[in-house]
C-alpha positions in Angstrom: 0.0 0.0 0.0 3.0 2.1 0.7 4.4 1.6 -2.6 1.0 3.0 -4.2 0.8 6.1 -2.2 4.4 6.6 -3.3 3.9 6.7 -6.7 1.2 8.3 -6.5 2.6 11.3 -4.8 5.6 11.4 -7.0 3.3 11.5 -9.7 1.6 14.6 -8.0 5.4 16.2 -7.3 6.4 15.8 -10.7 2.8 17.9 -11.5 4.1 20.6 -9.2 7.5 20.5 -10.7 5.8 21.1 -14.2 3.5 24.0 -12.7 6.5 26.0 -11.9 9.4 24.9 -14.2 8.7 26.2 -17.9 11.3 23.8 -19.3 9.4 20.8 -17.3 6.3 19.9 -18.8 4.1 17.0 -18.6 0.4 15.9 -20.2 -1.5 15.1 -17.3 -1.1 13.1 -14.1 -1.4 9.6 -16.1 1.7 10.5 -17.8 2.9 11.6 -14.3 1.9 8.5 -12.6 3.5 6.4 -15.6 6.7 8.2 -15.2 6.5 7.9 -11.6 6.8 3.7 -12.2 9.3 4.3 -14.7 11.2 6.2 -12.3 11.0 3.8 -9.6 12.1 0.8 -12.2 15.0 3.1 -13.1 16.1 3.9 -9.4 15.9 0.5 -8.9 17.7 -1.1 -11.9 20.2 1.6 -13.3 21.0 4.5 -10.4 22.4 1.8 -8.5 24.7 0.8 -11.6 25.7 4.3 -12.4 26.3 4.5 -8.7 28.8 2.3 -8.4 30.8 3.1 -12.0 30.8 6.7 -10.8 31.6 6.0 -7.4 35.1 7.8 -7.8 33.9 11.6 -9.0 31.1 11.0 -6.4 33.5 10.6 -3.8 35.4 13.8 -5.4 32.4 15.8 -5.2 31.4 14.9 -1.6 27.8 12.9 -3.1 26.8 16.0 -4.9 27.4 14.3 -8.3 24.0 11.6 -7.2 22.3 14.7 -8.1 23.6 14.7 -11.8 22.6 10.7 -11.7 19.1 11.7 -10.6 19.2 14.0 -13.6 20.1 11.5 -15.9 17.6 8.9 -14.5 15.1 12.0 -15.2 16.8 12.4 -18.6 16.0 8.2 -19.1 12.6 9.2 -18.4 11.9 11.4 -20.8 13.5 9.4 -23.3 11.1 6.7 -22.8 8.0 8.7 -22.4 8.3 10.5 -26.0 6.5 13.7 -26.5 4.4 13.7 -23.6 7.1 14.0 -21.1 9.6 17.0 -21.7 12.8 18.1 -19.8 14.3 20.8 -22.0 17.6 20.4 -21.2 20.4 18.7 -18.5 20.4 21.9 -16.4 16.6 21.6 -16.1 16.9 18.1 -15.1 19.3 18.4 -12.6 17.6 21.6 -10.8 14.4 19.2 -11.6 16.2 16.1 -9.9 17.0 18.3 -7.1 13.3 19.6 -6.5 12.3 15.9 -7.1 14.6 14.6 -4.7 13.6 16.9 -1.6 9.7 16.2 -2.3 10.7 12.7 -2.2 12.2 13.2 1.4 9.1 14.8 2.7 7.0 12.6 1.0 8.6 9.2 2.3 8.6 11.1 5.9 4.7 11.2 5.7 4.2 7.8 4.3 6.1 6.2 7.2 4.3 8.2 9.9 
């Protein structure tokens, strides 16, 4: 049930994100909630990959360089989604990875309570 919620309020951060971000736009909140699973299979899967084969410059950069590998799991995203999802341009989707990221750490803090 957790997991539901989850996705379902990334999907609705991801809606925010495209209200205030002109270079973040999204169709609607199906297209939200589909990139929301994609996200999640992507966290899953690939960040955890790129982790570990950029595990040196992260270490360089004191962890700061996760956000640019949230940005490119953003960037997969998009890719994937077509025209109905668009991040115009890496700056966007790191600032957007960023925004994503904190939402993310209030939204698992209400879930668990």
């Amino acid at each position: 049930m957790r997991w539901i919620l989850s996705l379902i309020f990334n999907a609705l951060a991801l809606m925010l994100i495209d209200y205030f971000f002109d270079g973040f736009m999204i169709d609607g909140f199906a297209v939200a909630l589909i990139a929301s699973v994609i996200l999640a299979v992507l966290n899953a899967i690939v960040k955890p990959i790129l982790v570990v084969l950029t595990l040196p410059i992260t270490v360089l950069t004191l962890g700061l360089f996760l956000f640019v590998i949230n940005g490119i799991t953003l960037w997969f995203t998009q890719a994937l989604l077509g025209d109905n999802f668009v991040i115009e341009g890496f700056g966007i989707a790191i600032i957007t990875a960023v925004l994503f990221s904190l939402m993310n750490l209030v939204i698992n803090k209400i879930i668990k309570d």
